[in-house]
Backbone bond lengths (Angstrom), bond angles and torsions (degrees), N, CA, C in turn:
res aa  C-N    CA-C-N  psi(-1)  N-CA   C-N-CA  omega(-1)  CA-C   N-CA-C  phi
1 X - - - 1.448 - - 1.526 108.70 -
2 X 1.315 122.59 133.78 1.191 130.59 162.97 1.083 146.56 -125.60
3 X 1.809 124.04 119.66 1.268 113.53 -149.85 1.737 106.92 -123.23
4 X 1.375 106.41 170.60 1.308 105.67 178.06 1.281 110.01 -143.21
5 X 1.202 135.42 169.10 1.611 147.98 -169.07 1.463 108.59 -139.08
6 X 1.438 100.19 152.73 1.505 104.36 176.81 1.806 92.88 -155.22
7 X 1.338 98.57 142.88 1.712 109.12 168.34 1.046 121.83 -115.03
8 X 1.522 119.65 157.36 1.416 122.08 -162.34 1.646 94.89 -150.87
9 X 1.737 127.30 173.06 0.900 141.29 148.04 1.696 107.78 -142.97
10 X 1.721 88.88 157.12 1.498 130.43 175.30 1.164 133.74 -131.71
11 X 1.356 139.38 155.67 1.204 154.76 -168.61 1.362 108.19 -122.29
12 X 1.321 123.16 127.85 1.192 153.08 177.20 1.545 142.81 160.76
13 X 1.903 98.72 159.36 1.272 128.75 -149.65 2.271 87.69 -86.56
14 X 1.101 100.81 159.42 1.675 111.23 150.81 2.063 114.42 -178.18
15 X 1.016 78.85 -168.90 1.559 84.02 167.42 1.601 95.71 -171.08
16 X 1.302 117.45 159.69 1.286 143.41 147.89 1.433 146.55 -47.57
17 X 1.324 123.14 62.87 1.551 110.23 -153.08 1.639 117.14 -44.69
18 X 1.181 133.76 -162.04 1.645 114.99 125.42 1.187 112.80 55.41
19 X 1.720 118.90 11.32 1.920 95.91 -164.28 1.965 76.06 -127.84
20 X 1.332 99.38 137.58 1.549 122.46 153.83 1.765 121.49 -57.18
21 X 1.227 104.41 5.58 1.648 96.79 175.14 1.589 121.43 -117.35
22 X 1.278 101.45 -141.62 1.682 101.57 -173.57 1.451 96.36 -97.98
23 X 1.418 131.45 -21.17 1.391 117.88 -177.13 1.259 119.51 -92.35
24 X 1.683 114.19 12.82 1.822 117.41 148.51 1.307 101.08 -58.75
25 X 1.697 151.89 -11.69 1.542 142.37 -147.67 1.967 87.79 -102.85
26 X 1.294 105.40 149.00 1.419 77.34 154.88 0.808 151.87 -108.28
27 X 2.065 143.99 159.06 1.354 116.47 -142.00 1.870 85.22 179.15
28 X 1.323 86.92 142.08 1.890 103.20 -178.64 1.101 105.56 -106.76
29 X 1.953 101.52 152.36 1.515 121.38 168.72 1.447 94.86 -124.70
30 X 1.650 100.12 161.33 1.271 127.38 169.12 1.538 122.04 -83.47
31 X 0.987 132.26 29.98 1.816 151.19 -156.44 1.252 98.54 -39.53
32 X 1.307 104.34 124.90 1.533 125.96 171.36 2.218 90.36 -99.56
33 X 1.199 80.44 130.69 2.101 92.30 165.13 1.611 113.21 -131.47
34 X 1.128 105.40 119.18 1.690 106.90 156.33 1.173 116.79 -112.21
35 X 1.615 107.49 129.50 1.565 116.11 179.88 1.241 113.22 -124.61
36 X 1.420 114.13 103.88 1.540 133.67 -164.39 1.790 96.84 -79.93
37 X 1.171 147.17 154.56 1.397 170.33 159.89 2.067 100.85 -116.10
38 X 1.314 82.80 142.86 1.680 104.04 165.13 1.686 119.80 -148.16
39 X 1.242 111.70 151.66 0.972 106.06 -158.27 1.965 102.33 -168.47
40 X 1.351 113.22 130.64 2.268 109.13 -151.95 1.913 75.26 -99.48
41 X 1.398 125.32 10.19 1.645 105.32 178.30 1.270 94.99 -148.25
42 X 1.719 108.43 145.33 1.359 110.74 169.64 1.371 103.81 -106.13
43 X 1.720 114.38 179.38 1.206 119.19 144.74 1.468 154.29 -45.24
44 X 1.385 107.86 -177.58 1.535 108.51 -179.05 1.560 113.18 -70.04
45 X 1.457 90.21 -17.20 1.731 101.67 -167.75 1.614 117.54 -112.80
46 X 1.660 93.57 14.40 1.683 109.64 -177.64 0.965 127.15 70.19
47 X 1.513 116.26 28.69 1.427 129.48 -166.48 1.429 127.10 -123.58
48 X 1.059 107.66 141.46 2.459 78.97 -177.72 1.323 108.47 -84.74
49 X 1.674 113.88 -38.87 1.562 132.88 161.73 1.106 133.92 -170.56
50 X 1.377 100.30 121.52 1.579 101.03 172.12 1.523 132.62 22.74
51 X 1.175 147.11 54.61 1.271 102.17 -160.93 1.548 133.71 -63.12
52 X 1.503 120.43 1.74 1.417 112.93 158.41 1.661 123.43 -75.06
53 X 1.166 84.37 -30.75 1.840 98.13 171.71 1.751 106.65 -42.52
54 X 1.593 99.16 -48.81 1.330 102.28 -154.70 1.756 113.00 -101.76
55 X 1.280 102.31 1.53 1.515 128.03 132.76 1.113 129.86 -38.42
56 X 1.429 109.82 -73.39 1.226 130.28 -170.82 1.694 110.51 -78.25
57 X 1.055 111.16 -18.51 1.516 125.93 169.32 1.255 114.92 -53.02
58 X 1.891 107.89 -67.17 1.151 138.55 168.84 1.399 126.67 -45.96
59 X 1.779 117.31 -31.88 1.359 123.62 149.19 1.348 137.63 -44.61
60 X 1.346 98.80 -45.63 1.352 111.78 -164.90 1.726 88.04 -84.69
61 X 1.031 135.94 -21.86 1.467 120.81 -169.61 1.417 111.30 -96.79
62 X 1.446 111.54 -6.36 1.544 111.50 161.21 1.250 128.48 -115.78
63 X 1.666 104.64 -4.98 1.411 108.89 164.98 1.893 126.28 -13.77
64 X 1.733 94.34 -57.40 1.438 76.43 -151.65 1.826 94.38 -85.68
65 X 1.161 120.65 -12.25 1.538 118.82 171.48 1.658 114.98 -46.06
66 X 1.422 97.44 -45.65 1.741 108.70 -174.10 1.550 111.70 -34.71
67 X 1.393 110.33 136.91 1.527 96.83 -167.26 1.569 132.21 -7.85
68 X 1.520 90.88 113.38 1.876 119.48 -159.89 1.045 92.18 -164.45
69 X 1.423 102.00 162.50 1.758 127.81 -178.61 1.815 86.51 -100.42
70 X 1.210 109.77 88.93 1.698 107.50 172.20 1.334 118.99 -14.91
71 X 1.732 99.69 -68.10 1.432 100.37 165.55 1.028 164.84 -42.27
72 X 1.168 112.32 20.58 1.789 134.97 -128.69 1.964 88.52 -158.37
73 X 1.087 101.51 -14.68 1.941 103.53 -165.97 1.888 91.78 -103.01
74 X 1.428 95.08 113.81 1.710 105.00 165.19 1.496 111.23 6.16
75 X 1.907 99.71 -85.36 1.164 105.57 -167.94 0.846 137.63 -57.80
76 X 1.645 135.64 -23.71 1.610 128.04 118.89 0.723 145.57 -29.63
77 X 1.319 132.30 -8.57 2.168 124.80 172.92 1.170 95.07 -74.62
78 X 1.564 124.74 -12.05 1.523 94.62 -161.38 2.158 85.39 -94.57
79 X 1.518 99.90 -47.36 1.818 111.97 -157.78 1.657 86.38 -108.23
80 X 1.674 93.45 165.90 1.687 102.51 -149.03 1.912 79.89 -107.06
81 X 1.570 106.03 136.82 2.139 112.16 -174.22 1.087 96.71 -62.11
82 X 1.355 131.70 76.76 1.749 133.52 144.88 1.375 107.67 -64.11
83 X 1.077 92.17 179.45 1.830 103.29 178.33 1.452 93.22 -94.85
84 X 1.226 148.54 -28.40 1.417 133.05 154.90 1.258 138.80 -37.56
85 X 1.564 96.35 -53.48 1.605 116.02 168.34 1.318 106.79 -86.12
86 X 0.822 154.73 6.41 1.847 151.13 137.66 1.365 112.05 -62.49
87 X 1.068 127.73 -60.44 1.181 154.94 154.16 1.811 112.25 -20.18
88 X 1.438 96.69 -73.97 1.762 103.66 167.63 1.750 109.40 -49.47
89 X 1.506 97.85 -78.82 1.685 95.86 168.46 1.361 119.93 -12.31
90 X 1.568 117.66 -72.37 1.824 121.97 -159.62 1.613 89.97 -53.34
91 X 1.364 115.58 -54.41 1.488 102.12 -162.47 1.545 116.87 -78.45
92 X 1.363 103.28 -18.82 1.893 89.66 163.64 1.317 124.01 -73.58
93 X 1.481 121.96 -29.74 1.778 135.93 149.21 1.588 106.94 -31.74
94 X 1.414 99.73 -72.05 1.825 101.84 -176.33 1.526 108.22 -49.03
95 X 1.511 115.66 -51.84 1.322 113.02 -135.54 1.740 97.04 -64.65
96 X 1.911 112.30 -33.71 1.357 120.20 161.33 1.060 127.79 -36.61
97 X 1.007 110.89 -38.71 1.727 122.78 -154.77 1.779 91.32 -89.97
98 X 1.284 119.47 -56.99 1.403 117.65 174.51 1.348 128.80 -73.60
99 X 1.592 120.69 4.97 1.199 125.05 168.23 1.616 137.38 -24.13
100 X 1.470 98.28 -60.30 1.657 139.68 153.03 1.631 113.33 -48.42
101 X 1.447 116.61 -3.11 1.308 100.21 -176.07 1.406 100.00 -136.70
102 X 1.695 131.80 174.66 1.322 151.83 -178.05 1.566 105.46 -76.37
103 X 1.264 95.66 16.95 1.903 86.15 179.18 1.571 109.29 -134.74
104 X 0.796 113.63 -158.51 1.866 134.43 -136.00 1.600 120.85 -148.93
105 X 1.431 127.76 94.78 1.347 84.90 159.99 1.623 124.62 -90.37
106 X 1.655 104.97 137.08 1.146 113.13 171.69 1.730 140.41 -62.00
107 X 1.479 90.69 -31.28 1.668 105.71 -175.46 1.329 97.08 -178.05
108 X 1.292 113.15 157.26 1.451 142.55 163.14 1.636 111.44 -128.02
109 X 0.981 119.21 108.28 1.872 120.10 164.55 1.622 104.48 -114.85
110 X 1.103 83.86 134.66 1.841 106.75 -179.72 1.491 113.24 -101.41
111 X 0.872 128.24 104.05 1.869 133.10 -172.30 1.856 101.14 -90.41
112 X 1.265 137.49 122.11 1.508 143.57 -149.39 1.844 82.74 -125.69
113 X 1.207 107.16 -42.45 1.181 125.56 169.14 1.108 154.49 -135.30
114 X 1.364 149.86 143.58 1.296 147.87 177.29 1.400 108.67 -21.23
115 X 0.814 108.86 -50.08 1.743 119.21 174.16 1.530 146.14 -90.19
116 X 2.092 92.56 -36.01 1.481 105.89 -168.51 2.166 89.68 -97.61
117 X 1.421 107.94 155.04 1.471 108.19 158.13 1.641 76.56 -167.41
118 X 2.030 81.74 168.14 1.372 126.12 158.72 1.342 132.75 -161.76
119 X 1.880 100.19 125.28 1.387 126.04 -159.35 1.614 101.38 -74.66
120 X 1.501 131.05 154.22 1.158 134.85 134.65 1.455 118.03 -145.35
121 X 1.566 87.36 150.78 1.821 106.83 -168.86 1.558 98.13 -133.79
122 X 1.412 109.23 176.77 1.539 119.38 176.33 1.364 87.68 -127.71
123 X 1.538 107.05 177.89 1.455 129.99 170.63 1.757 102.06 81.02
């Protein structure tokens, strides 16, 4: 199996519905995301993908997050912009977008901070 990674950053606003702490107030992170792809075959060109391809993939699936009030994005009215549920999102965006192709996404981890993240995968 062979996989690859690509990193990205974003800008954005959220708050916490429902949550007993200080991050119900509202307040922005600088989100670091890596969204790894896998894939047991490469290409013609020995590659699994592009990695600008899969860049540019990754753009379009955070486009509309990029400085935004999270809360304000569909897929939040229903779930509160954790780094979990950001995280889920990018890779249900990707996993669309790569439907049409021999690959996979493997993981999405969302970094909120220098320190704090959270990964999600299926399977």
């Amino acid at each position: 199996m062979y996989e690859l990674s690509v990193e990205l950053e974003f800008s954005a606003a959220h708050h916490l519905r429902d949550y007993p702490g200080k991050c119900s107030r509202l307040h922005g992170h600088n989100y670091r995301v890596e969204v790894s792809v896998a894939s047991a075959e490469l290409d013609e060109n020995g590659m699994l993908l592009d990695f600008g391809r899969l860049k540019e993939l990754c753009w379009e699936a955070i486009a509309q997050l990029d400085h935004s009030l999270l809360n304000d994005h569909p897929f939040f009215q229903q779930e509160n912009p954790t780094s979990e549920n950001i995280a889920r999102y990018i890779y249900g965006q990707i996993t669309q977008m790569l439907a049409h192709m021999p690959v996979a996404v493997a993981s999405v981890r969302v970094w909120e901070s220098a320190t704090s993240s959270a990964t999600y995968t299926e399977g």
